[in-house]
N, C-alpha and C positions, 0 to 999 in steps of 0.2 A: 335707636333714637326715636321719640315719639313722633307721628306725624299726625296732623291734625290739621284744622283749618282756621288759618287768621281771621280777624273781625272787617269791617270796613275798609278799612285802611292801611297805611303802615303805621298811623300812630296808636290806633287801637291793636292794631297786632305787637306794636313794641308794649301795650299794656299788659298783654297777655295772651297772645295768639301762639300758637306752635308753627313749626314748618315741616317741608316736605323735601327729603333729598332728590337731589337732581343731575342728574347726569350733566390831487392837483392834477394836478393835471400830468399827463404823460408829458417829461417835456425835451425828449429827443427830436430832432429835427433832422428829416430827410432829405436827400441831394435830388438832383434832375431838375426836369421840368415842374411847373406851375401847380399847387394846386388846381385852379380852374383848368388850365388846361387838362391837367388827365379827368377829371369831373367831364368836361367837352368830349375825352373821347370813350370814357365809359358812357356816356349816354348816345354817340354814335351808333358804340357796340350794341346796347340795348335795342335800340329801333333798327337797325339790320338787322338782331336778331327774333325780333317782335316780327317783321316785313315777311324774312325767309318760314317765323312759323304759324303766320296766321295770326297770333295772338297782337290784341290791341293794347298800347299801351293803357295806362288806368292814370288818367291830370285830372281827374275831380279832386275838388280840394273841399272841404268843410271843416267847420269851427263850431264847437259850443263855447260862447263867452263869460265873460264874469259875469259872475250876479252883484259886484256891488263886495265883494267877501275876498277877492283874491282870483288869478285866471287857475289857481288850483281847484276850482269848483265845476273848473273845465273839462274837456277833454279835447285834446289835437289830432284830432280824427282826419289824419292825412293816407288814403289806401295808396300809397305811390310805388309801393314793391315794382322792382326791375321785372323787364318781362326775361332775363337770364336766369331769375330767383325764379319767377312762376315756373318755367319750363325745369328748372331744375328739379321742382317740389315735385312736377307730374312727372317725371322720368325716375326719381329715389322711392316715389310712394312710401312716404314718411310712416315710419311702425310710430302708430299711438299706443300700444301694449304697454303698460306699466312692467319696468323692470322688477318693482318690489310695493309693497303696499305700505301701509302703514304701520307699526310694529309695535304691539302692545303686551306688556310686559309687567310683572307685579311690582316692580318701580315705576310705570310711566302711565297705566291703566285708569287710576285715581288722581292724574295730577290737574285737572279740571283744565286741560290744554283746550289754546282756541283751532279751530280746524287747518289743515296744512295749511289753503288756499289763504285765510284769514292771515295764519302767522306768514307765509311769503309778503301777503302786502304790507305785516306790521315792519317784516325788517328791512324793505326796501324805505320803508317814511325813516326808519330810526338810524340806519347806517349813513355816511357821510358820502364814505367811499366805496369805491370798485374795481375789480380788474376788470380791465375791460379788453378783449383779444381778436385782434385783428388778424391779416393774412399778409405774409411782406408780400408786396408789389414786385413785378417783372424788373422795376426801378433802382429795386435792392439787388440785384445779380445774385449775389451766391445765397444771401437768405432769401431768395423768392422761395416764396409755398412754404413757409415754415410759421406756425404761429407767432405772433408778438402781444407779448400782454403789457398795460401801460397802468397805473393809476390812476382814474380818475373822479373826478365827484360831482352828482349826477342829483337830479330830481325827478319826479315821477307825477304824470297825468292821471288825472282822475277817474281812468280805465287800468293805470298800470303801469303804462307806457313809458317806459327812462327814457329822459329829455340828458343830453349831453353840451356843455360849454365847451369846445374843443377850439385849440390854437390851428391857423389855417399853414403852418410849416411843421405841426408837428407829425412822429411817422405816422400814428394811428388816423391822423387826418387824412394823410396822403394815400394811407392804404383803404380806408372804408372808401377815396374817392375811385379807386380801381374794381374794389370787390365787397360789395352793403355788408357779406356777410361775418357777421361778429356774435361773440356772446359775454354777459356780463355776469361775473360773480361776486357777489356780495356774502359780505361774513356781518355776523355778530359783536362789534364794537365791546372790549372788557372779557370778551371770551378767548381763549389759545387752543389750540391741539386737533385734535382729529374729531373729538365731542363739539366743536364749534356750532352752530348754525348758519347753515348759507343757503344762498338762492342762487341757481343759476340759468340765465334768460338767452336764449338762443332767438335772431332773428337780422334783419336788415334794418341799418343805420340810416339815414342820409339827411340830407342838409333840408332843414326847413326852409320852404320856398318862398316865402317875401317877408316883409317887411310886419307884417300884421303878427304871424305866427312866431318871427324870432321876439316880437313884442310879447308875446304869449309867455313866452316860455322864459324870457327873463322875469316875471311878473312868479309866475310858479318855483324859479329857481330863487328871488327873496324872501317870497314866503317860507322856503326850507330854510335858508340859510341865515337871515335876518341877524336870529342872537348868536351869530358868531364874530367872534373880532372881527376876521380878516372880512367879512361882507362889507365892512367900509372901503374899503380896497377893491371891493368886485365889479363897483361901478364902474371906475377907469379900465378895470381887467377887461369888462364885456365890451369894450369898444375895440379892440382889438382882437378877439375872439367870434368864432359864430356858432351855434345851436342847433344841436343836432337833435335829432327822435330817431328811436328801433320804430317805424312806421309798421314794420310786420314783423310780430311775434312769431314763432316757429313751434317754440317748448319751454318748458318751466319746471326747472330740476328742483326740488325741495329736498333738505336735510334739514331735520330738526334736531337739536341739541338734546333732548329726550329718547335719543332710538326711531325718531321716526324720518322716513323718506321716501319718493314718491313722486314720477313724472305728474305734475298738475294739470289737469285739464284745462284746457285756454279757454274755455267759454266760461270756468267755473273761477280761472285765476280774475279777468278781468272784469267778472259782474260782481266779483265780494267786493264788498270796501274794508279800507284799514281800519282798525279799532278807533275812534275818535279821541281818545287816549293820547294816541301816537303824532296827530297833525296838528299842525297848526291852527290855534281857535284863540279868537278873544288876545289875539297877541301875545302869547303862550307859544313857543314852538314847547317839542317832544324834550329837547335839548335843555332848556329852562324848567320843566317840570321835575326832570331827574333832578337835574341840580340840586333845586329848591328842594325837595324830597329826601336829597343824602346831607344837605346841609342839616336839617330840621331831625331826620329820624335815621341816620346810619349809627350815632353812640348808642341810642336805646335797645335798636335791631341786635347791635352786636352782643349789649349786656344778658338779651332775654336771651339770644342764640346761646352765648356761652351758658346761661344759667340751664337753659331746656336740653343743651347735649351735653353739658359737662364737662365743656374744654373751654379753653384759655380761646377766645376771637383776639386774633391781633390787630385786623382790620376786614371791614365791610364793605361791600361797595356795592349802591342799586345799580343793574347794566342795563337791565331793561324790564318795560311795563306792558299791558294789557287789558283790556276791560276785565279779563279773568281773576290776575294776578300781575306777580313783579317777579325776577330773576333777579337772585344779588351773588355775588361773588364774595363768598368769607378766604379771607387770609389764618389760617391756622397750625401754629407746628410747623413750618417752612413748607407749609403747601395751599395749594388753594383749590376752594371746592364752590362747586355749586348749589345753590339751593334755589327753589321755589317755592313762594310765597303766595297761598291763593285766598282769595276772598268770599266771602259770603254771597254779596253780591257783586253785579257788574258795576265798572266805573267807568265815566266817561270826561271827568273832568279834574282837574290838579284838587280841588277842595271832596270832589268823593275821595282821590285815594290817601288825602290829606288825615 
């Protein structure tokens, strides 16, 4: 099949571009005692064990605010890691050794990909959801110490940071209130199998600490959420729920859908920003561009794809965008494949990839 490079857009690539092949919440509820109460006595725990090793707890708390645009222009720069997490870190001395690098290959060499770091922040703006895996609690008797992963849907700070709406009975709550630490993986929405792309975020959870910050973060969690139905529903939801942040990052697993993967460096994960593409602008979420995008150009997509490879497209679908390009999922022959769609130049806006 030919590969080549689409024009602007997908409308000018449906004119005559080529392509390029391409590889709620949790809501189980725990038994015992109180949330707050075991929250009251992990943070005992903590300061006995802060007291016995020297180490000082870290309650500075700062905020960057809205500009006027959304508190996603923010970041909740809360350093609140348990001193059982510090002391943990200094006694594992955490191997930053990348297990594998990035893998480039005469399928994946030319596909003008944006850099891991970039593509991790693009799919945390574009996916909804997450597993998200906690540690059962002493609480749980026979599942204590065994992982639990839950579904949840999550937003992210203007550093990176997944912000969590979590119910205050649900396990994952009860369990990040016994032990911060968790990790969150995130897939590629539209994609299936083992080629998927995901992200996975290691670090400490916990509750945002007043009033100001859970205002924060429900303000960043509508700017994600806004054009989805059920966000008319989310208002009444957050009144019974509360807000949580991975306050400290630990690591950053990247698998790209293309052959590449890669522990990301946390100084490199957190200073990229996402493609503008991908966020929320001008009242626009990521979610509404697509849309608009397969409403307008998935017949043509399909017609040029089947005319440029010479098969029958039964169905198209755009799954995801880029300043670079787009990823669409073709349905063909009772199979479905991947392709990517790259541009001439960068987009940043629904009317450039228009």
């Amino acid at each position: 099949a030919p590969r080549a490079v689409g024009r602007r857009g997908a409308a000018s690539f449906a004119r005559g571009g080529t392509m390029a092949s391409a590889s709620s919440h949790g809501d189980g509820h725990g038994d015992g005692s109180s949330p707050s109460s075991r929250e009251t006595a992990a943070e005992a725990r903590d300061a006995r064990e802060a007291q016995s090793s020297g180490v000082k707890p870290t309650t500075t708390t700062t905020t960057t605010t809205s500009d006027g645009k959304g508190a996603k222009n923010g970041e909740l720069n809360i350093p609140m890691e348990s001193a059982s997490a510090r002391k943990r870190v200094g006694r594992t001395r955490l191997l930053r050794t990348p297990m594998a690098g990035g893998v480039v290959s005469r399928d994946t060499k030319d596909r003008n990909l944006p850099s891991m770091a970039t593509a991790a922040r693009n799919l945390m703006e574009l996916a909804d959801y997450g597993d998200l895996s906690t540690t059962m609690s002493d609480m749980h008797h026979r599942r204590a110490g065994y992982p639990f992963g839950s579904t949840v849907d999550f937003a992210t700070d203007a550093t990176g940071h997944p912000i969590f709406c979590l119910a205050p009975l649900a396990i994952h709550t009860r369990n990040i209130a016994a032990d911060s630490r968790c990790s969150l993986t995130v897939k590629m929405s539209g994609w299936g199998g083992l080629a998927n792309a995901r992200v996975t975020i290691f670090g400490d959870v916990q509750k945002l600490p007043s009033a100001e910050y859970q205002t924060a973060a429900n303000e960043i969690f509508k700017a994600k959420y806004h054009a989805r139905k059920e966000a008319i529903d989310m208002e009444d939801r957050w009144g019974d729920y509360t807000f949580y942040r991975m306050n400290r990052i630990v690591d950053v697993y990247f698998v790209g859908g293309f052959g590449t993967l890669n522990w990301i460096k946390l100084e490199e994960y957190m200073n990229t920003s996402p493609d503008i593409i991908v966020t929320s602008q001008n009242g626009r979420s990521v979610t509404e561009t697509l849309s608009e995008l397969n409403t307008r150009f998935a017949q043509r997509l399909a017609k040029h794809m089947s005319d440029a490879l010479d098969l029958l497209v039964d169905d198209l679908w755009i799954i995801s965008i880029d300043r670079r390009g787009m990823d669409v999922r073709v349905r063909t022959d009772g199979s479905s494949l991947i392709r990517r769609i790259t541009f001439e130049v960068d987009v940043e806006n629904f009317d450039d990839a228009a």
